[in-house]
Backbone bond lengths (Angstrom), bond angles and torsions (degrees), N, CA, C in turn:
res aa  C-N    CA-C-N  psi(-1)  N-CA   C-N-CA  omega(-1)  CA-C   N-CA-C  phi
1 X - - - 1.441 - - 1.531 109.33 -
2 X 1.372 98.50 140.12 2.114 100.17 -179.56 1.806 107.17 -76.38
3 X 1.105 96.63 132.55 1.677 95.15 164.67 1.247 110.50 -84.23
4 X 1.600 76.59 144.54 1.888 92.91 -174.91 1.356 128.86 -105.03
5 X 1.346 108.89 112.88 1.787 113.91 -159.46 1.250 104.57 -118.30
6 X 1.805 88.27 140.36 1.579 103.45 -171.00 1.342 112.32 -87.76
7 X 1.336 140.88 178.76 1.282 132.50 170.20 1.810 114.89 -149.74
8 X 0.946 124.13 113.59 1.099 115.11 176.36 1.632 134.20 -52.04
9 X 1.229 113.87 151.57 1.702 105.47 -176.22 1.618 105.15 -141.63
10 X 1.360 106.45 163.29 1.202 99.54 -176.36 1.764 108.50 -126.25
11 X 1.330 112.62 170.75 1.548 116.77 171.27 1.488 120.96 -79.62
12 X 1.097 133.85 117.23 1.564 147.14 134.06 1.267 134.33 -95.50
13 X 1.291 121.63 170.42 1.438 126.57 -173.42 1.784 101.87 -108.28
14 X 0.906 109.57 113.71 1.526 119.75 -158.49 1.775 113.31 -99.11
15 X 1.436 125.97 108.47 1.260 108.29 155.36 1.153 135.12 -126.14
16 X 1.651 115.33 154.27 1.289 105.08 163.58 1.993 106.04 -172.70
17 X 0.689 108.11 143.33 1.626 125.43 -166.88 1.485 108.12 72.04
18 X 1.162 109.22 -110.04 1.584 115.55 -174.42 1.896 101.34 -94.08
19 X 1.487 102.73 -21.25 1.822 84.12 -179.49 1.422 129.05 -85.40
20 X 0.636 145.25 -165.51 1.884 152.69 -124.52 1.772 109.44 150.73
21 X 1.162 126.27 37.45 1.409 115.52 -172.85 1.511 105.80 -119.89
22 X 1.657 107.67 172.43 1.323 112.77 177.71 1.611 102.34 -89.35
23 X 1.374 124.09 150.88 1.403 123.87 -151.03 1.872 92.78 -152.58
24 X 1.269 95.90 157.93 1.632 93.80 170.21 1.797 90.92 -116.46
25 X 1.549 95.78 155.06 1.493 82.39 171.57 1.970 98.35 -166.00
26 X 1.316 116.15 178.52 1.135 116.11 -173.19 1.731 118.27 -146.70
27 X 0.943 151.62 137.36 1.391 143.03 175.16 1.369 127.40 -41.94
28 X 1.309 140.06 92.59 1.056 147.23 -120.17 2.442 95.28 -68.21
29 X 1.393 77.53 -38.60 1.784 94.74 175.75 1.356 121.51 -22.37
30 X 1.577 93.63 -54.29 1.737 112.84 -168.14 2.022 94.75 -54.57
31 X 1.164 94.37 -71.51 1.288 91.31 -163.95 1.672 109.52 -54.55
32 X 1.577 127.99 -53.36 1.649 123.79 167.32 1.241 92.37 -2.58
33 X 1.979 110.01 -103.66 1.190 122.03 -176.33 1.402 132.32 -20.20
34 X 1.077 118.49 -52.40 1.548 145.07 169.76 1.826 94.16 -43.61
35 X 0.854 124.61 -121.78 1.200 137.65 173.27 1.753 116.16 -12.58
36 X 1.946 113.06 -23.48 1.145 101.88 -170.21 1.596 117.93 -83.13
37 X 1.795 93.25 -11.42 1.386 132.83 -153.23 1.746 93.59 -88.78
38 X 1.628 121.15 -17.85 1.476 121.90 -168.36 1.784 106.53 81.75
39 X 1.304 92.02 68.81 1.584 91.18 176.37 1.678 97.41 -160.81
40 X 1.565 89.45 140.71 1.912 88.58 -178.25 1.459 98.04 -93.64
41 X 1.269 106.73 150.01 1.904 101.72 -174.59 1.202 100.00 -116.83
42 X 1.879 130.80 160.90 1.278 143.94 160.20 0.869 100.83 -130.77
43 X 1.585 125.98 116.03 1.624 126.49 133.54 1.084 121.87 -31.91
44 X 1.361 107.06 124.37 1.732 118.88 158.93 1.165 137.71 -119.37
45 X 1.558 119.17 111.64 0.824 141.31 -167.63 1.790 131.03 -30.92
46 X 1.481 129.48 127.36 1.820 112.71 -172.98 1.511 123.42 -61.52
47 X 1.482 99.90 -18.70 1.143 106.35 -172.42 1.645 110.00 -128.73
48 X 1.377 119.90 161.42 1.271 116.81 172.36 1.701 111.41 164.99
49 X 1.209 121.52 145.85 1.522 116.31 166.07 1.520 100.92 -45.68
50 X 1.918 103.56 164.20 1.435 107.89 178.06 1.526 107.49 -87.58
51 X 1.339 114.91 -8.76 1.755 110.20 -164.31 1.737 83.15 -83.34
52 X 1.422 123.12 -33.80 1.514 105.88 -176.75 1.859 111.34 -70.05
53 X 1.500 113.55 -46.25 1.222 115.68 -172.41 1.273 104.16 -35.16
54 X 1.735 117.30 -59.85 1.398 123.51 -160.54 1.354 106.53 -58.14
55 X 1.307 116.68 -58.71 0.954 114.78 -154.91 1.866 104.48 -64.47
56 X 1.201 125.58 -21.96 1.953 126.21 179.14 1.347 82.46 -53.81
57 X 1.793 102.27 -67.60 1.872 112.53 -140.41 1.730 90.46 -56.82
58 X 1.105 150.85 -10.84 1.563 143.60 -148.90 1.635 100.47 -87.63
59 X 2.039 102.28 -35.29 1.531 123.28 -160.93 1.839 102.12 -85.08
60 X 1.460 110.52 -6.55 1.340 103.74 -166.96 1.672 89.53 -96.96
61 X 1.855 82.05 166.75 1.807 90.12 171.38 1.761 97.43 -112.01
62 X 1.405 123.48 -5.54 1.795 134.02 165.53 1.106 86.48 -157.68
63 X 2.050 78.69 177.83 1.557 110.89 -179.54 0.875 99.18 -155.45
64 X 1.694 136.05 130.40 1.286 156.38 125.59 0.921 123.70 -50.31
65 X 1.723 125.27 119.25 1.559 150.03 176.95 1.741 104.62 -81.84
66 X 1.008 103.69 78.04 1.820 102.80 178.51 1.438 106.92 -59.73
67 X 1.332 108.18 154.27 1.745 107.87 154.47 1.417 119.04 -72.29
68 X 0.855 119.44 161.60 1.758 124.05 158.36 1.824 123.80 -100.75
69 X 0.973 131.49 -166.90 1.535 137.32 165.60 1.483 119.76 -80.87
């Protein structure tokens, strides 16, 4: 079975075509690697209640602290 690793992401203001919004997003790299390595990845979100945090981080087997911009 693949372990499933979380990865942190952070908030920016994102554009491109017609949008202009605030966006979460992450370096596309992390995950490449991640996945090339035999690992299923989930983004995780910057923000969130704690009863949700716990309950993602509970489903992982790690977690990766990404950088941001």
């Amino acid at each position: 079975m693949r372990p499933v690793i979380g990865i942190s992401s952070y908030g920016e203001q994102a554009r491109w075509g017609a949008w202009d919004v605030p966006a979460v997003v992450l370096h596309r790299a992390y995950v490449d690697k991640l996945e090339r390595a035999g690992a299923a990845v989930v983004m995780l979100p910057p923000v969130g209640d704690a009863d949700s945090v716990e309950a993602a981080v509970a489903r992982l087997d790690a977690v990766v602290i990404a950088g941001g911009a």
